[in-house]
N, C-alpha and C positions, 0 to 999 in steps of 0.2 A: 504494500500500500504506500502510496508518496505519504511521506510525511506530517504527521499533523498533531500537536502538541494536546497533553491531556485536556486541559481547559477547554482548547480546540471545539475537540469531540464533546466534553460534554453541552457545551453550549446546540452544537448541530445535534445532540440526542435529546436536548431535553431532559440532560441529566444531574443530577448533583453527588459532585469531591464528596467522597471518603478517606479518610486516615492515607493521603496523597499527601507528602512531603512538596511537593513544587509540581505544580500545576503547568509547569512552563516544558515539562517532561516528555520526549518526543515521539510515540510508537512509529518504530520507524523496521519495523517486522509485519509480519503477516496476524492478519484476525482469523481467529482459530478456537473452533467447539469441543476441542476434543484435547485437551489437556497433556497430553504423549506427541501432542503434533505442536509442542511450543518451540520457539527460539527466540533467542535474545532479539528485544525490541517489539515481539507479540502482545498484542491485545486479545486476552483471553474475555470468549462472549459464554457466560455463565447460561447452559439451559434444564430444566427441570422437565425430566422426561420421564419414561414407565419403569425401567431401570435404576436409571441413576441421575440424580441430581449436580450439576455441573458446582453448584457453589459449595458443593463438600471436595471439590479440589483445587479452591480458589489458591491457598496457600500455597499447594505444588505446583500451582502454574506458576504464579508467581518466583518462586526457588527457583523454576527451569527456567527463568530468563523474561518471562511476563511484564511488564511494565505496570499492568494493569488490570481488573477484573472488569468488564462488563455485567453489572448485575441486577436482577430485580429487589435484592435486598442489601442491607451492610452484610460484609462479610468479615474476616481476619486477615484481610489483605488491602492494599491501595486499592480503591474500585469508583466506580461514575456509576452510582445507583439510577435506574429509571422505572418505570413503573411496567415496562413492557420490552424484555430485549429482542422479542424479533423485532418489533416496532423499530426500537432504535435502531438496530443493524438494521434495516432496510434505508433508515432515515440517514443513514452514515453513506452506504452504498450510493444514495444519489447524488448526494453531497459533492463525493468524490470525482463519482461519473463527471459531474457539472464542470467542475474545476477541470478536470483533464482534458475536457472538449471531447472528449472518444468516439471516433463514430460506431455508434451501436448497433448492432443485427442482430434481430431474435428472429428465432423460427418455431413453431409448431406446426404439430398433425397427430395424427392417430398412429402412424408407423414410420418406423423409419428414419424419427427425427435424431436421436442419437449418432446412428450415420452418417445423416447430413451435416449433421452439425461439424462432426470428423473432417467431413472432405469440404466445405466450408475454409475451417480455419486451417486446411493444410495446400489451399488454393491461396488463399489470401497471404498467408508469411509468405510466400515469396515475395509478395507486394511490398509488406509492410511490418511491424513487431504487433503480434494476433495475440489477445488472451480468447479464451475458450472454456466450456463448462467443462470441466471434468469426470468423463463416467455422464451418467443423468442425475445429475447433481441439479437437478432444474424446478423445483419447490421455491417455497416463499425462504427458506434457508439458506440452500445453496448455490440458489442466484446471485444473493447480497453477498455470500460468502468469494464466488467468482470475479464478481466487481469488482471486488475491494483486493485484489491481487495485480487489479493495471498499475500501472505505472505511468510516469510523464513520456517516457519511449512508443506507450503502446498508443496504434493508430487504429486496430479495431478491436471491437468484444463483442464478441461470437457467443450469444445467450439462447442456449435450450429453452423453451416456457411448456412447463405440463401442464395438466389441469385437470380437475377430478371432478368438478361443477362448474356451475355460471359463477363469474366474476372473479375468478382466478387468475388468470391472462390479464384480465383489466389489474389486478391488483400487483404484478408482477412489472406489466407495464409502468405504473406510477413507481416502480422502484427505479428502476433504468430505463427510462424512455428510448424507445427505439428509431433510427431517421430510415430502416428499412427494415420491410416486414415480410418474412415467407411462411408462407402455408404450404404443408406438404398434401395434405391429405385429409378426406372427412372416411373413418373407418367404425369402426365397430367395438374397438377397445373402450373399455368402460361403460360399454354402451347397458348394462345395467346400475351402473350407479346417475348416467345420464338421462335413459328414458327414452333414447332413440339418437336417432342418426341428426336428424334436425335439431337437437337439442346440443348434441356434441358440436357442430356447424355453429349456433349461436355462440357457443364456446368459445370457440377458435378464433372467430371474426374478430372478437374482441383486441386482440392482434392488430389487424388493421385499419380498426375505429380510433386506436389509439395515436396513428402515428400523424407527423405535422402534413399538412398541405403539400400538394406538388411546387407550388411557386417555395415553399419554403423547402424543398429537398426531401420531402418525402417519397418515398418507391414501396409498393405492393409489389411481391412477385407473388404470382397466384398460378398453382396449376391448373393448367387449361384442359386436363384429360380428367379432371376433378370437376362435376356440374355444380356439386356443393360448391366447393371450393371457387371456383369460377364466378360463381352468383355474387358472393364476396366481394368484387370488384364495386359492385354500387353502396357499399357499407362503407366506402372509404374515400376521403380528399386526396391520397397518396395519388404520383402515376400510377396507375396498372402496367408491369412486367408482366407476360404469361410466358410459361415455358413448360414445354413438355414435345407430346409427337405431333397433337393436334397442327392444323397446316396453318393455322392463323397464329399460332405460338411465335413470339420474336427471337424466344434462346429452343432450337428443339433438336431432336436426334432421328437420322435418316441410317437406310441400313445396317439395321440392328442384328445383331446375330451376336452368338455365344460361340467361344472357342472350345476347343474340345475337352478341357479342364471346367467349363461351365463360368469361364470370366466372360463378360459383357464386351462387344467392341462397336461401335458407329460413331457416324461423323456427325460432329459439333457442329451444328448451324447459329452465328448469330448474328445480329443485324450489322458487324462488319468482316462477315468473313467467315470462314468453315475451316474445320482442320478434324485429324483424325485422330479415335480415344479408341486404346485396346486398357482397360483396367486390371488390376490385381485385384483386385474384390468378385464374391464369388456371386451368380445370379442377377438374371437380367433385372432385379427390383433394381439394383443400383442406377441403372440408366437415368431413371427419373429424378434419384439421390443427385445424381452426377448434374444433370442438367439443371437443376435448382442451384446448385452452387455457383454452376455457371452463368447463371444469369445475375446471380448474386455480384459476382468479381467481374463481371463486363461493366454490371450498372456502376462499378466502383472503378472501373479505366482501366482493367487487366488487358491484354491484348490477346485473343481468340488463340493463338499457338503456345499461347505460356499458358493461360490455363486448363487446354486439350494435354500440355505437359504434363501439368499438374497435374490431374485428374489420374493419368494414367502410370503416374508414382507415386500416388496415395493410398494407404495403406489403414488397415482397420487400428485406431487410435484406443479403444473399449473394448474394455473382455468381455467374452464370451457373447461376440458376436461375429458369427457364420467366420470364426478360428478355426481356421483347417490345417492339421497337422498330419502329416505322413509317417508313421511307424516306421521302425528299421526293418518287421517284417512286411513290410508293402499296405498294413491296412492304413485308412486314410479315416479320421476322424474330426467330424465338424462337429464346432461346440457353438450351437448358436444357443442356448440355454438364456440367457438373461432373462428372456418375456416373453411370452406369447400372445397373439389378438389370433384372428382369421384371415388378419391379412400376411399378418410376416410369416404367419403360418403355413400360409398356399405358396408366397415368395420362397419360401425356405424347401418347399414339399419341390416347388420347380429348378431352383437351385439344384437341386438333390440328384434331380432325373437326369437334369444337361450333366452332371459330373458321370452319372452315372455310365453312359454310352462309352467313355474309354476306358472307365472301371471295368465292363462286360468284356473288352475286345482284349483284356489281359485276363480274364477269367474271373472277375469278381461279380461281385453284388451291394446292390444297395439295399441299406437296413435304415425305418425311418424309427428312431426312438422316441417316442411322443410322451406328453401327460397333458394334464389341462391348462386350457385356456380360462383366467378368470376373470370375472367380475361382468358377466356375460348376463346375467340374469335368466328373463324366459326366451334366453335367444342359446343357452349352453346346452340343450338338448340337439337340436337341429346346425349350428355351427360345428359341433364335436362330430354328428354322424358326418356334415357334410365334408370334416377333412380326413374320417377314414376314408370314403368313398373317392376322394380325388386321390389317395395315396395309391387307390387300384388303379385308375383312372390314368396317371404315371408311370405308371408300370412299375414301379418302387419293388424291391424286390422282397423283402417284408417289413411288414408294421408291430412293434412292438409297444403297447400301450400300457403305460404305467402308472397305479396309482389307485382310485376307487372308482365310485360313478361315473365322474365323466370320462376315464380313459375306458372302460366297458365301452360307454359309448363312442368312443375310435371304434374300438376292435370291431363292434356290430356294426357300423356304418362298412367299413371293409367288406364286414366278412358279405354282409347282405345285396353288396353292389355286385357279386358273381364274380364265380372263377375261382376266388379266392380260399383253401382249405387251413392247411396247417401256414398259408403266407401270412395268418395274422395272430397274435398272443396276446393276452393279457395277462400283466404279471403284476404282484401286488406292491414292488416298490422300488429304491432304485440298486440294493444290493441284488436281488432277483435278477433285474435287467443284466448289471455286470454278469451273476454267474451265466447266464445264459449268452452272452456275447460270448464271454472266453473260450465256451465248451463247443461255438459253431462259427466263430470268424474265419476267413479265411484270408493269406495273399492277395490283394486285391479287392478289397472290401472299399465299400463309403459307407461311414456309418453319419447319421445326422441326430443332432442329441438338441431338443427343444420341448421346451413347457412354459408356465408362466414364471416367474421368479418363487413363488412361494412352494413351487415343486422341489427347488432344490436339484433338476437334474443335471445341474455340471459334475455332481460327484462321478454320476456314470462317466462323461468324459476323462475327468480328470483320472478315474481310476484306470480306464481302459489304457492309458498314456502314458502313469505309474507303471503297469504292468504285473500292479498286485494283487488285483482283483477286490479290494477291500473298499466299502465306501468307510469314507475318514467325514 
């Protein structure tokens, strides 16, 4: 964080000195929740959570080098008491923002934005010095947490926005205002905490309700293969950027096709010029990833062959996403495990099948390891059958569905789409899966390992990788 003296801060939080020997004291380190992540010059932000209460280790941050406690209460240490510390960290975060001039880019969607966000800011540091969210670090937390990591060198910040209801987005927005805004996608994730797809679309807009006028430098990128997403365009005083495959898109992708390892390759179109993208990222989802970014880093003066470069040296920045590693005995294991919806799901199931075809012509098979997709409501019966059925669909060489109710319904969606006998299993968790990998992989396997985060199924990965067969 640049520089900013305790007094400083507490005046921009709204807060008032505790047992602070000199207020003129400089946090001139990073703001940090987590007490083992201190260094000299940190301002430690005290939070009270279901575990553990941050101000029962005001003292040890302080010892490891703390300057200061961010707190709701006094504590035993120097602190800037306020009545609400996310409040304030957000209040600091804009603060900061403002003073540095940064120019800001947030993005959301329902899939995929984690990725974008990746290939984003690894497009733009060639430009310029990029901060970026970290992981999906994209909450009312670790947005303000990401902010406050620029610096006076940095020329952009590259901000995730999730959201789990109405006003979320808005309220991330007023922490660091954005001067461009992309929407990836209206999908189906959350869609039972939402209440429908129009309801997650309201969501999102608020993205680009928020940002300033065209005459004052605002830009909407909105995908144009998105109708939600699209409609979007009249919620907003921003310009409208579209980019996608649609013909009216001004950043889009022409001759798309997958190389035989199942990487993405077509030619970058944008309003100055075309150049050609063969990616390291596995599955044609990325395309869309890719061209969102690019219209991102045009609108900001990148020149069409640098960031066809970029794109196509960009590399996945967040674990356990579609991480594919090669065994020394030839099997091949994707750990896209962080999340699941129905859409990175179908992405992932397609990813799976284009790897698969040079997996087959050395003798292997593809294995899809599934568990649930959550927070799906009355739409997790009928999404669950509907991604066994496409795994047949794929021709996926078996499905192994793990976990309770909803992985049953993988396996019956499979099993009842035809054809399919002993191609599908249900197994009741994720040691199960491992035993049963070890005892039928073969040289030349893909194996793909995905559920929602609360499944836990990286261990499978991780164990299959290990080679010990144990989930840890």
């Amino acid at each position: 964080m640049i520089a900013l003296s305790l007094a400083e801060i507490a005046e921009i939080v709204g807060g008032k000195t505790h047992d602070i020997p000199d207020p003129a004291i400089l946090v001139t380190g990073s703001v940090v929740i987590d007490s083992r992540a201190v260094e000299p010059g940190s301002l430690f932000a005290a939070f009270s959570g279901d575990k553990a209460d941050g101000h029962d280790f005001a003292e040890r941050a302080v010892a490891q080098g703390a300057v200061a406690v961010l707190a709701a209460r006094p504590v035993p240490a120097p602190a800037i008491v306020v009545d609400d510390v996310q409040a304030a960290l957000g209040r600091l975060a804009r603060a900061v923002v403002e003073r540095l001039g940064t120019q800001v880019v947030a993005l959301t969607g329902s899939a995929g934005k984690t990725s974008t966000k990746d290939l984003v800011a690894q497009v733009l540091r060639r430009k310029a010095p990029t901060v970026f969210t970290p992981g999906s670090l994209n909450n009312e937390i670790g947005l303000p947490l990401t902010a406050l990591t620029a610096t006076a060198e940095t020329e952009h910040l590259v901000l995730e926005m999730g959201a789990r209801g109405i006003g979320h987005i808005r309220y991330l927005t007023g922490l660091t205002p954005p001067r461009i805004g992309l929407v990836l996608n209206v999908g189906t994730a959350h869609i039972g905490e939402f209440g429908g797809r129009e309801q997650i679309a309201v969501a999102k807009g608020e993205l680009v309700e928020s940002l300033p006028p065209a005459e004052e430098g605002g830009i909407a990128v909105l995908n144009a293969d998105d109708p939600l997403v699209r409609a979007m365009s009249t919620r907003t005083r921003a310009r409208v950027v579209l980019f996608g495959e649609a013909a009216d898109a001004a950043v889009r992708a022409e001759n798309v096709r997958l190389t035989e390892h199942g990487q993405p390759s077509f030619t970058l179109h944008t309003p100055t010029g075309c150049s050609d993208v063969t990616m390291r990222l596995y599955g044609e989802h990325h395309v869309s990833n890719a061209l969102a970014a690019a219209a991102v880093a045009h609108e900001l003066g990148m020149p069409v062959d640098e960031i066809a470069s970029a794109l196509s040296e960009a590399g996945s920045l967040s674990r356990w996403r579609m991480e594919v590693t090669e065994r020394p005995d030839g099997v091949t294991i994707v750990n896209d495990a962080y999340n699941a919806n129905p859409e990175s799901m179908r992405a992932a199931l397609r990813a799976l099948a284009a790897m698969g075809e040079a997996a087959r012509a050395k003798g292997g098979r593809t294995w899809a390891v599934l568990g649930m997709m959550a927070e799906l409501g009355d739409e997790a019966l009928a999404e669950h059958d509907a991604v066994g059925r496409l795994a047949v669909r794929l021709n996926v060489g078996k499905l192994v569905a793990v976990g309770g109710r909803e992985a049953s319904w993988l396996q019956l969606g499979a099993y009842n789409e035809g054809s399919w006998g002993e191609e599908s299993v249900h197994v009741s968790d994720a040691q199960a899966a491992v035993d049963l990998l070890r005892s039928e992989l073969r040289p030349g396997d893909v194996v793909l390992v995905k559920a929602s985060r609360s499944v836990g199924l990286e261990k499978v990965a991780e164990a299959l990788l290990e080679g010990e067969g144990a989930v840890r």
